[in-house]
C-alpha angles and dihedrals in degrees: 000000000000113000093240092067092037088065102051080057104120092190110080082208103053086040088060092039089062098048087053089056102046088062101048092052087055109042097021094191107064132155116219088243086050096051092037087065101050091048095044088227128121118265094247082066102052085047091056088049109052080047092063091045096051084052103042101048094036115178100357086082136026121224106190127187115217133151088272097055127259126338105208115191126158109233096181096036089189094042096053097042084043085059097043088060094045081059086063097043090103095044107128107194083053092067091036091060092049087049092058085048094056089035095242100149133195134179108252086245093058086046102052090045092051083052103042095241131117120251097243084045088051088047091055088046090053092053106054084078087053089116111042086046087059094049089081097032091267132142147172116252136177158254103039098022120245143138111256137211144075111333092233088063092040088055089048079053105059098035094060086042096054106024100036100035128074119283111251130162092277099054125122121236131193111256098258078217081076095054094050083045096053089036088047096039104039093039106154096009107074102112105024089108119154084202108020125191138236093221121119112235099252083047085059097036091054085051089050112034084050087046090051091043097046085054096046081057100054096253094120116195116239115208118191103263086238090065098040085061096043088051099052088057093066123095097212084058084064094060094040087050089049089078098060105098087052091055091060101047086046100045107015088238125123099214116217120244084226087059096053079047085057090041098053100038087054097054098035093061088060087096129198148239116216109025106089100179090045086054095048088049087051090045105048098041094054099029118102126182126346104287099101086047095050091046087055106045089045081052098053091056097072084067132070104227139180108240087247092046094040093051093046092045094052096055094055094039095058083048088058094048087041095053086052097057096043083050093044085049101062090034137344091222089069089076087050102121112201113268098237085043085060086038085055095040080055103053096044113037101006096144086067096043095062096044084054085052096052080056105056091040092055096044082042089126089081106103090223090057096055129116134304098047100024086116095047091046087049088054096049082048098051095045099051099035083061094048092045091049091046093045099052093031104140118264104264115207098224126192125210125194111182131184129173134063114011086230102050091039082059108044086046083058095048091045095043083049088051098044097044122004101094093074108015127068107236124188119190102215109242119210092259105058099047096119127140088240085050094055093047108042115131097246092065112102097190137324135232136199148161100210117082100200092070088061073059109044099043136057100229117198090170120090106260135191109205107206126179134276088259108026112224121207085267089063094038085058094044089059101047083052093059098042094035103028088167097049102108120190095232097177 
């Protein structure tokens, strides 16, 4: 579970429950000490607690003790998910906050007596989400009770509570009428996007069905006029704008123009990987001045880049620093980045993390990279700048000369084939072409071989990675570091 929703958990146990969970879903094999320690809780706890797991979920996961911990796996996935949200169904901050959405108010005394709490009890409960709150310039606020600030950070808000948390019972979901609208509306023409996005279509239903509801209920969005303009220009608004008569007859609201220009320019900002020209038109229709060139290219020197890698990288790069000043443009909070996403980004690639971060700080003169969300906007850079290095690294041409067993040869050649062969060229050495001018021809990116004896009987000049006999999943990811050096295990 996401720690947005975790903090809006009113029960210190299924609280903890989830955080449990949530640990045991990421590491699967964990000891009681082990776990102890990351919830700051005694051992006795924790055992209480995977006693009440195993119990509760029953059959849908397995929780086996060995001499190495617990091994945790889901054997029925929707069962078990269907059960974690069963474990929400009496929050009541869950239900409060999808109240407020809806704008359905109450004073803080007729909640806590609907909820059989007192009201300085139900005071205390409020502000434990204080801070995360807070983490997108949010707070609580009475009588009636609602969530305040700018509409453009109350609409972040939702969206990470409902999309990117769990499902419960409580949870908003797009009017599937919106998705026949913009399918029956838009036939033919899905795709034929000038700009394109990298945003997945829930990600986009969720932006437009709470846009449509905050208007219905009289909180307008406000856009900066520069961007209003910027966005018009834009063939893909037009499509987007198109639907704008369906919307009223479906929903009785006559959606703002101002509202498709929030729309667009928050989809839009979900960039992509893999489309170039999209990125230049991006690029050049919301770019102004030279900044978000000159951050980019600053930002390139600290690699050392081939000229086709360096020319590809930098387009989608000065897409990436574009996207966050448009973001930080309509509202800061755009650029906020989950906090367990940030928790996972540490522990994994944490080296260039910190360098990202050098970088920012330094740039931090740049209205877009100043605080609050420096650190989120470090850990959107560092994600995708690995992706994107990893992604146009140059094809390596990789040899591979294997010895041993028939049957383990050849499952190091299927999995090397799995692993790398969509985008590396791999040649599995025959009899006939093992010469010394063969194994150090200048075509030949790295080599890679089983069998000892050939470090000894040849002079290689190329550079070489000797793995055992039976390679075992740390030479596997030694290899994958010294053909993919960008290729980071996020997760």
């Amino acid at each position: 579970m996401r720690d947005l929703q975790l903090a809006f958990i009113s029960n210190r146990t299924t609280k903890r429950l989830f955080r449990v969970l949530s640990v045991m879903e990421r590491d699967r094999l964990f000891t009681i000490g082990e776990m102890a320690e990351k919830m700051q809780v005694t051992q006795r706890t924790i055992a209480n607690d995977l006693k009440y797991v195993k119990d509760y979920f029953g059959d849908c996961i397995t929780l086996i003790s060995g001499n190495s911990g617990f091994l945790f796996e889901e054997k029925k996935p929707s069962v078990y998910q269907e059960k974690k949200q069963d474990l929400l169904e009496n929050e009541c901050l869950f239900e409060i906050i999808g109240h407020i959405f809806q704008g359905e108010l109450m004073d803080i005394d007729e909640l806590a007596h609907h909820y059989h709490f007192s009201e300085s009890t139900f005071r205390r409960l409020l502000g434990q989400s204080n801070k995360i709150l807070s983490s997108y310039r949010l707070k609580w606020v009475s009588n009636p009770l609602t969530i305040e600030g700018s509409e453009a950070d109350l609409r972040k808000f939702f969206k990470d509570f409902y999309y990117e948390g769990i499902d419960t019972a409580h949870t908003l979901v797009p009017d599937p009428a919106l998705h026949e609208l913009v399918l029956t509306q838009l036939n033919n023409k899905l795709g034929q996007y000038d700009i394109g996005s990298g945003t997945t279509p829930a990600a986009f239903y969720y932006t437009f069905f709470i846009a449509i509801k905050r208007a219905s209920l009289g909180f307008p969005i406000t856009v900066p006029k520069y961007l209003i303009e910027l966005a018009y220009k834009g063939n893909s608004f037009s499509l987007l704008y198109s639907l704008k008569d369906g919307i009223n007859k479906l929903y009785g609201v006559e959606l703002a123009k101002e509202e498709f220009a929030w729309i667009y320019l928050v989809t839009i900002c979900k960039r992509t990987l893999d489309r170039e020209a999209s990125e230049e038109k991006f690029y050049q229709q919301f770019h102004q001045g030279s900044e978000i060139a000159k951050l980019t290219e600053a930002y390139l020197q600290e690699f050392e880049l081939t000229n086709e890698s360096y020319a590809k990288i930098k387009i989608f790069l000065q897409s990436f620093f574009l996207s966050r000043k448009v973001n930080y443009a309509l509202a800061p909070a755009l650029n906020k980045e989950a906090q367990d996403i940030k928790e996972s980004l540490m522990r994994s690639d944490n080296e260039n993390y910190q360098r990202n971060l050098r970088f920012l700080k330094k740039h931090q003169r740049k209205d877009f990279l100043a605080a609050p969300y420096l650190e989120d906007i470090c850990v959107s850079l560092t994600i995708y700048s690995d992706l994107i290095f990893d992604f146009y690294s140059p094809t390596k041409r990789i040899y591979f000369l294997l010895e041993g067993d028939h049957f383990i040869c050849q499952q190091i050649r299927t999995r090397a084939m799995q692993q790398f062969g969509t985008k590396h060229t791999l040649t599995f050495l025959p009899l006939q072409h093992l010469t010394q001018e063969i194994l150090n021809a200048d075509h030949i990116d790295l080599i890679v071989t089983n069998y000892n004896r050939y470090l000894l009987d040849y002079i290689i000049e190329t550079d070489y990675l000797l793995l055992k006999a039976v390679p075992d999943e740390h030479d596997w990811r030694n290899l994958e570091r010294k053909i993919d050096p960008y290729r980071k295990p996020f997760l």
